[in-house]
C-alpha positions in Angstrom: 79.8 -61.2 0.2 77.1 -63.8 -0.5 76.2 -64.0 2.9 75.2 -60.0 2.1 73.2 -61.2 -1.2 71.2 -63.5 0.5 70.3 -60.8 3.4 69.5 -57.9 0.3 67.2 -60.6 -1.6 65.7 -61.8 1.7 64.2 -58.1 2.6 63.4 -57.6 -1.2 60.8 -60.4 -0.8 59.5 -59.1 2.6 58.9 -55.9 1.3 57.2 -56.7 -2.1 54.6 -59.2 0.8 54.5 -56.2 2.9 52.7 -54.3 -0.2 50.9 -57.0 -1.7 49.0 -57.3 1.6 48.8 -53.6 2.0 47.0 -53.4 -1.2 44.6 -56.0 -0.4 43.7 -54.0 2.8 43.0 -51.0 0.3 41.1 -52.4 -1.6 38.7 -54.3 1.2 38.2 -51.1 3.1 37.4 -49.6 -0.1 34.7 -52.5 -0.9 33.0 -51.9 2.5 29.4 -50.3 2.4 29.2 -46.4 3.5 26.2 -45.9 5.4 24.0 -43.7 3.9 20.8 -41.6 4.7 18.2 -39.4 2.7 18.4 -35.6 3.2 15.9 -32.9 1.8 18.1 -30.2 0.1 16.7 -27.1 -1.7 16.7 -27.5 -5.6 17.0 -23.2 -5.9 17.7 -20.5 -3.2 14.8 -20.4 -1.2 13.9 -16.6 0.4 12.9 -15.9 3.6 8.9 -16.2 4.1 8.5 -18.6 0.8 5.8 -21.1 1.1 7.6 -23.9 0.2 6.5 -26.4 -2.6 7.7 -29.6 -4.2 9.4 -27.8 -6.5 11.8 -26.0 -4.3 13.2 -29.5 -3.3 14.8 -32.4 -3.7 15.7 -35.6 -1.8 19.4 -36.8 -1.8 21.5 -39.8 -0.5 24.4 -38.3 1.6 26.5 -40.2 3.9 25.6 -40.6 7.4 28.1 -39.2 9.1 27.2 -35.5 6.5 23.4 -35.2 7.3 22.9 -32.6 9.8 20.9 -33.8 13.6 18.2 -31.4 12.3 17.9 -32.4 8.2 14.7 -33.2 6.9 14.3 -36.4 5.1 10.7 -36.5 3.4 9.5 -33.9 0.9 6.3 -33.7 2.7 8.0 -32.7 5.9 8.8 -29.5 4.1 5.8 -29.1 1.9 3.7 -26.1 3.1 6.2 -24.6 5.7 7.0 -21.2 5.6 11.0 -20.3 5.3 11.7 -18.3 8.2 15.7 -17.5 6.8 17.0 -17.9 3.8 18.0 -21.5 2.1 20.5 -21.6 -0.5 20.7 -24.3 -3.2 22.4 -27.5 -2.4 21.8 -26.7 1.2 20.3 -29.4 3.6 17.0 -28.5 4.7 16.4 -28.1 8.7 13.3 -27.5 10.4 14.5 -25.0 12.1 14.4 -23.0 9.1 10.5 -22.6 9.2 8.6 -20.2 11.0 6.6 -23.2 12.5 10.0 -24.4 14.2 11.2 -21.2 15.0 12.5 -20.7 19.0 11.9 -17.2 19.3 8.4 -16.3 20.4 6.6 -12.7 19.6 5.4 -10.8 16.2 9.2 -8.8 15.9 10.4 -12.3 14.3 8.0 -12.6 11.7 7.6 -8.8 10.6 9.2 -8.5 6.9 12.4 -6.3 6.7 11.8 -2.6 6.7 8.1 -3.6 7.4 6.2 -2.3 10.5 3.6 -4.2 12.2 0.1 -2.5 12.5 -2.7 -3.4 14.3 -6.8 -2.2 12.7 -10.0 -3.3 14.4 -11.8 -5.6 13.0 -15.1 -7.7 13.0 -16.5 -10.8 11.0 -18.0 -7.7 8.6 -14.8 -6.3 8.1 -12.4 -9.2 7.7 -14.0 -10.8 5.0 -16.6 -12.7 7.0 -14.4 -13.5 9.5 -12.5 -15.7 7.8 -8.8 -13.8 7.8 -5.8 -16.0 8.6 -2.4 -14.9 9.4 -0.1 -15.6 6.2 -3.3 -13.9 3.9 -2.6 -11.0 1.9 -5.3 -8.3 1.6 -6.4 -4.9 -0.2 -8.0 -2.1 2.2 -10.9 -0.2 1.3 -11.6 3.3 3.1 -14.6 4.5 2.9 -15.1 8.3 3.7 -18.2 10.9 3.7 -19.1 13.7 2.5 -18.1 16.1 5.7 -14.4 14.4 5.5 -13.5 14.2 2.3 -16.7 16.9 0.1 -17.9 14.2 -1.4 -19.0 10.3 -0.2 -16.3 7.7 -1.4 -14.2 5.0 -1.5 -10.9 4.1 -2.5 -8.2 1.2 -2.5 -5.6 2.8 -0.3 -3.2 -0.4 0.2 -2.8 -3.3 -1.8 -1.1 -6.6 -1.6 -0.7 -6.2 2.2 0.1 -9.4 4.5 -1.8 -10.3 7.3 0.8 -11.2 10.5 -1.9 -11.5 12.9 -5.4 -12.1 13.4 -6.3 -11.8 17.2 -3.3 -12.9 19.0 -2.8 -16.0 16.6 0.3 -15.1 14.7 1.6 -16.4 11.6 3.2 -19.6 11.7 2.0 -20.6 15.2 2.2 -24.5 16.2 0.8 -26.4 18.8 2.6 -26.2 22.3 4.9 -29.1 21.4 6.0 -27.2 18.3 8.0 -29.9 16.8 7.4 -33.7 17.4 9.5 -36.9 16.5 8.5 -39.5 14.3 10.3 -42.6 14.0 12.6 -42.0 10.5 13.7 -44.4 8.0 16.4 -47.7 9.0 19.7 -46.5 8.8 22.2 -49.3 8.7 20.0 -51.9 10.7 18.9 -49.1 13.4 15.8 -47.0 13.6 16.6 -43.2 13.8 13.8 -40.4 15.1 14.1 -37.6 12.8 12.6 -34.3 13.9 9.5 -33.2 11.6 7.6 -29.5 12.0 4.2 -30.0 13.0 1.9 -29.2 10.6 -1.4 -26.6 11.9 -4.7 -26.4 10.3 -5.7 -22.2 11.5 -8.8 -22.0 12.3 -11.0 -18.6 11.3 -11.7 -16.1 14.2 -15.0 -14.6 13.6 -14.8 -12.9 16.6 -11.1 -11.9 16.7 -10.9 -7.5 17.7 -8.4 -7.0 15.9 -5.9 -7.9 12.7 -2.3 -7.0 12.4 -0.4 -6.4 8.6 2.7 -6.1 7.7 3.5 -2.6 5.9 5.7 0.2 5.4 6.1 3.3 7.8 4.1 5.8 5.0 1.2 3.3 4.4 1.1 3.2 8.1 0.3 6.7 8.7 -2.3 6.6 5.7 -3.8 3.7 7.6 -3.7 4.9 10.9 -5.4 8.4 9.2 -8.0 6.4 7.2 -9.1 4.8 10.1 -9.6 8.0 12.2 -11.8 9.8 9.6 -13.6 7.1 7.9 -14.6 3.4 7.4 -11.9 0.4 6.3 -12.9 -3.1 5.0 -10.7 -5.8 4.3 -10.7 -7.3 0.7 -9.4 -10.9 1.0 -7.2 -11.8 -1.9 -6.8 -15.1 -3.7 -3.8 -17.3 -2.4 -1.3 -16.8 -5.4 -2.6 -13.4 -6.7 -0.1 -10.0 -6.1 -1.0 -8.1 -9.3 -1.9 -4.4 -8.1 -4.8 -2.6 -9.9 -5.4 0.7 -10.8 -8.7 2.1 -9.6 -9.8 5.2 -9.2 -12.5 6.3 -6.2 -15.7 5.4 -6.4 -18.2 7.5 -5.6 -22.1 7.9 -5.3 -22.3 9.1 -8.7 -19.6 6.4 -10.6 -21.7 3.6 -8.1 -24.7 4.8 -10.3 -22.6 4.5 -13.7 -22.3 1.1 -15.2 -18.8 -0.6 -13.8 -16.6 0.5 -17.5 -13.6 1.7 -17.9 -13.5 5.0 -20.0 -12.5 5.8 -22.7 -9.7 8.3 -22.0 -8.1 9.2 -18.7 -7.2 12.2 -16.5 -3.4 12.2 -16.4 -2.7 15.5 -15.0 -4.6 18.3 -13.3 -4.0 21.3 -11.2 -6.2 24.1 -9.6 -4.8 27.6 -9.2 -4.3 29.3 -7.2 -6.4 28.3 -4.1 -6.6 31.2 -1.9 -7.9 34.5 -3.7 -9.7 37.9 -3.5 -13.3 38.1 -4.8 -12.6 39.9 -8.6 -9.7 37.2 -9.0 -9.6 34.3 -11.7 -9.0 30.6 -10.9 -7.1 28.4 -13.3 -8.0 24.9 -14.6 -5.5 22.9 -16.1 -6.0 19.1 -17.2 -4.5 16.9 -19.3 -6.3 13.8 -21.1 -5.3 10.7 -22.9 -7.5 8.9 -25.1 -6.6 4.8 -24.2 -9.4 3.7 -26.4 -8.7 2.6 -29.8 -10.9 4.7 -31.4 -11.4 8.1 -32.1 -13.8 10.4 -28.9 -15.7 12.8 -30.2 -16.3 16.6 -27.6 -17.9 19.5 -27.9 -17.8 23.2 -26.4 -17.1 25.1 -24.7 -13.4 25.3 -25.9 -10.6 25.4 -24.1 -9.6 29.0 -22.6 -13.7 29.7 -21.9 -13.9 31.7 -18.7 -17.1 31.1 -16.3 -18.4 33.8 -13.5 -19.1 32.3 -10.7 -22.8 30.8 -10.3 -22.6 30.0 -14.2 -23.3 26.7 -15.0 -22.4 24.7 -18.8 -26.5 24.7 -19.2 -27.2 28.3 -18.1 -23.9 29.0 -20.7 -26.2 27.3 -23.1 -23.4 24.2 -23.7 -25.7 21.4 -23.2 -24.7 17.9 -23.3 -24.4 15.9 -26.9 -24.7 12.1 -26.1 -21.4 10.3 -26.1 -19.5 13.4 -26.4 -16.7 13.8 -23.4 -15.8 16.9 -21.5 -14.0 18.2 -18.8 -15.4 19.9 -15.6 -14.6 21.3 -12.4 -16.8 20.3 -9.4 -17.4 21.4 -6.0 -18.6 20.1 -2.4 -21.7 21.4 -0.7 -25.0 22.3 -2.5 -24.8 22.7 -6.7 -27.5 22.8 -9.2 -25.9 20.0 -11.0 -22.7 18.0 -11.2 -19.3 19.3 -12.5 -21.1 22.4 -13.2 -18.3 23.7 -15.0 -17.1 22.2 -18.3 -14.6 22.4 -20.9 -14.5 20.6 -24.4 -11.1 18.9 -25.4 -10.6 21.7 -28.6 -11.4 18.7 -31.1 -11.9 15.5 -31.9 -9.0 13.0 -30.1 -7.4 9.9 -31.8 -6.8 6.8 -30.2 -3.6 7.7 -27.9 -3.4 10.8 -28.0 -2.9 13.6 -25.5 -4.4 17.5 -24.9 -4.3 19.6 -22.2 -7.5 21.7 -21.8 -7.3 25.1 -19.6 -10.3 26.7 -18.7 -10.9 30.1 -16.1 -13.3 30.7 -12.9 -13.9 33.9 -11.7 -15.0 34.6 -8.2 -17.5 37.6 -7.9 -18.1 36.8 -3.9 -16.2 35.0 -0.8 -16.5 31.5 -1.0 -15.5 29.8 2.6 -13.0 26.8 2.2 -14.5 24.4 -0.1 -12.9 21.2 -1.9 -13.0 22.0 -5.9 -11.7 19.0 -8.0 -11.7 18.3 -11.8 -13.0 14.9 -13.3 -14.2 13.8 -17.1 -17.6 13.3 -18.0 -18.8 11.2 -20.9 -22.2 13.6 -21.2 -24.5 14.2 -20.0 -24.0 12.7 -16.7 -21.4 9.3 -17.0 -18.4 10.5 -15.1 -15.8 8.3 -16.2 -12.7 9.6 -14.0 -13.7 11.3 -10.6 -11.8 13.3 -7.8 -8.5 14.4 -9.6 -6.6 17.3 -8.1 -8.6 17.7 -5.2 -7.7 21.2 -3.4 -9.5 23.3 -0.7 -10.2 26.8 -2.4 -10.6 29.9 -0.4 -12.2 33.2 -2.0 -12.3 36.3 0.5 -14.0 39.6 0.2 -11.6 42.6 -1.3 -9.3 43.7 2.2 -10.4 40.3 4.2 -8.8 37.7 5.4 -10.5 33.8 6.8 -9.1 32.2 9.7 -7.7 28.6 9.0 -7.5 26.9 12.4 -9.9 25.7 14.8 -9.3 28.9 17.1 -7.4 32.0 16.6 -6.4 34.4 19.4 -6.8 38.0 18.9 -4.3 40.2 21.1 -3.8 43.9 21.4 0.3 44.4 19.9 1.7 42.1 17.3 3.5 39.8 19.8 2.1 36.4 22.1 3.2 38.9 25.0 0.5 40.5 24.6 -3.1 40.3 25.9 -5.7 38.4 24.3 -8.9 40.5 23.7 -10.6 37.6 21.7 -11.0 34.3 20.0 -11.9 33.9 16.4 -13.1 30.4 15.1 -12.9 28.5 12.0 -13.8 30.0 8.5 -14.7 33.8 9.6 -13.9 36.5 7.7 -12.0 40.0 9.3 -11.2 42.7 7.4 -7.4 43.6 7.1 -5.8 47.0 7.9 -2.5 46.0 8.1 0.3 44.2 8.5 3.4 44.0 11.1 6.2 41.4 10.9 4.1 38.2 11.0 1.2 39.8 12.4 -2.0 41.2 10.8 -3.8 44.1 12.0 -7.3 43.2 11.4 -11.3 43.7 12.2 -14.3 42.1 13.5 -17.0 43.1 11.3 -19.8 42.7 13.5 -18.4 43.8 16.8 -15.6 46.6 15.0 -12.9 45.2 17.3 -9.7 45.3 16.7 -6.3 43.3 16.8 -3.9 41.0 16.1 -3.5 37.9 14.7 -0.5 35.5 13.5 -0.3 35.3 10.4 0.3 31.5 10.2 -3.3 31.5 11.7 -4.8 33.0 8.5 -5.3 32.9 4.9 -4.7 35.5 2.7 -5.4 36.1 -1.1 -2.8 35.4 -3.7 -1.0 38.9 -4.6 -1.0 40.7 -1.6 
């Protein structure tokens, strides 16, 4: 019985030195220095193709063993760099983030989503002196003349665009080593390479052929189209601007006004309808806003006044009161005077207010296709708001009709079976007889012969 007391008191005391050291071990792994490193992380979530900044950042101690092979470790290692995917907040920052670290090679890595890459030529006129780099952001300008467009012009057709490309230097491009190591910071007594992007300096390309931008598929077919039937120029914006603008065409007569904005604005317009019989009226419809804040005075004719063709606002005996605004309609090819027709507003309008003015055209004669378009005109000759509504008109002699494509075939039946006894070009006139299916039985008026034509091919007055 004691022999068992002594044995039960004897392990009691092994066991209570058993902990004692045990705790001492604790606490002395506990007390031992973690190795520790510094880590860029992002301060906020970071999008993709963000020029980071110092602000986007921060530098962290983390443990060794938690700071990823490809972490940054120095602000200025990330200052500059262009986010090629996403960073979240909190996350550790890796060089292979960046486009200037990226593996992949070729302009589908770097296009925006739901972007397309477009290519424009270009020259050291064009691209602002020759000094586009990829990563700029740019407004085009196409210019057009008169045979394209019935009038000579210009007009911002994209703004805010990004330049991916300029030549075959792409945005983001490094030096062939594309990353290089630089000896990093001691880390518990060693020295550690840590892997750093390369920073570029671009140079200009004055005599780079070409420059590509990111946009989407519609402003790429109204670049593509702009390009065919005029001039572009490339408008280099400043580095942190992206507000858009709202500028109307400028044309020879607005580059003679002084550069102002007007005092009221076009918001609406249409021209009706554009294909008639000579005898038929044409409608006019526009509504303007006064965005002045003050009071613009007009003057007649008013609203509802119906013009024969060839009449002009002077030979109407309307002439221009100084300062007064109007309305007009003008046309391409050769006119005695701009906007030769004109409407006044019905009155006097307050600052922010609205009218709609509707005024009538009468056609006497056939009038060929020819652009018609309504602007406002602070008289007598300051046209504040130019080329709204443009429409191609078409006036044809009573029982005529004017072909609308480059070349018509004229056949013997009402069917592409049968023969072809002519061709008919652009903009002639032939005097209708009839009318099969989706054929017209028509005339030549000089030669008297007669066919057949598709009736897609032609353009026939409103109320037949």
């Amino acid at each position: 019985m004691r022999g068992s007391r002594r044995i039960l008191l004897l392990a009691l005391v092994l066991g209570a030195i058993a902990a004692v050291l045990s705790w001492r071990m604790v606490q002395q792994q506990a007390q031992a220095p973690v190795p520790m490193a510094r880590v860029v992380v992002a301060a906020q979530d970071i999008p993709v193709r963000t020029k980071i900044t110092g602000s986007m950042i921060k530098e962290e101690e983390i443990p060794v063993s938690a700071k990823h092979p490809e972490a940054l470790s120095a602000i200025r290692q990330a200052e500059g760099q262009v986010s090629r995917l996403p960073i979240t907040r909190g996350e550790q920052v890796l060089v292979t983030k960046f486009t200037a670290a990226r593996e992949e090679s070729g302009l589908s890595f770097i296009i925006p989503p739901s972007k397309r890459a477009v290519a424009v030529t270009t020259s050291e006129v064009i691209g602002a002196g020759g000094m586009l780099l990829p990563g700029d952001r740019v407004d085009v300008i196409a210019v057009f003349d008169a045979k394209t467009m019935g009038k000579d012009m210009a007009a911002i057709i994209l703004q805010d665009t990004e330049v991916l490309a300029v030549a075959q230097s792409l945005e983001g491009d490094l030096p062939d080593k594309g990353i290089t190591e630089k000896a990093g910071q001691a880390l518990n007594g060693k020295q550690q390479a840590e892997p750093v992007a390369a920073k570029t300096n671009p140079k200009p390309q004055p005599a780079a052929k070409s420059v590509t931008m990111a946009v989407t598929p519609e402003e790429a077919q109204r670049l593509f189209l702009a390009e065919s039937y005029g001039k572009i120029r490339l408008a280099l914006r400043p580095s942190q601007e992206r507000a858009r603008v709202d500028l109307q065409e400028a044309t020879l007569a607005s580059v003679r006004s002084p550069l102002r904005q007007g005092a009221a604005q076009i918001t609406a317009a249409s021209i009706s309808p554009v294909t008639l019989n000579a005898g038929d009226t044409m409608k006019v419809e526009i509504t303007v806003k006064n965005v002045s804040n003050a009071t613009i005075r007009s003057q007649g004719p008013e609203p509802g006044y119906t013009y024969v063709q060839g009449q002009t606002y002077q030979s109407q005996n309307f002439g221009s009161q100084a300062g007064s605004y109007r309305v007009g309609l003008n046309l391409s090819g050769q006119r005695a005077v701009e906007y030769p027709y004109r409407w006044g507003l019905g009155g006097d309008l307050p600052p922010g207010a609205s009218t709609t003015v509707v005024g009538y055209i009468k056609f006497t004669s056939a009038v060929n296709s020819t652009d018609f378009w309504t602007g406002l005109i602070e008289e007598p000759a300051n046209v504040t708001h130019d080329n709204v509504g443009l429409v191609s008109v078409t006036v044809t002699a009573p029982n005529m009709v004017m072909i609308t494509v480059d070349s018509a075939d004229l056949r013997t039946g009402p069917n592409i079976s049968s023969p072809i006894v002519s061709q008919v070009s652009y903009g002639n006139q032939l005097k209708l007889l009839g009318q099969e299916a989706d054929w017209y039985k028509v005339q030549i008026p000089d030669s008297g012969l007669v066919g057949y034509v598709a009736a897609g091919w032609v353009a026939v007055p409103t109320g037949r």
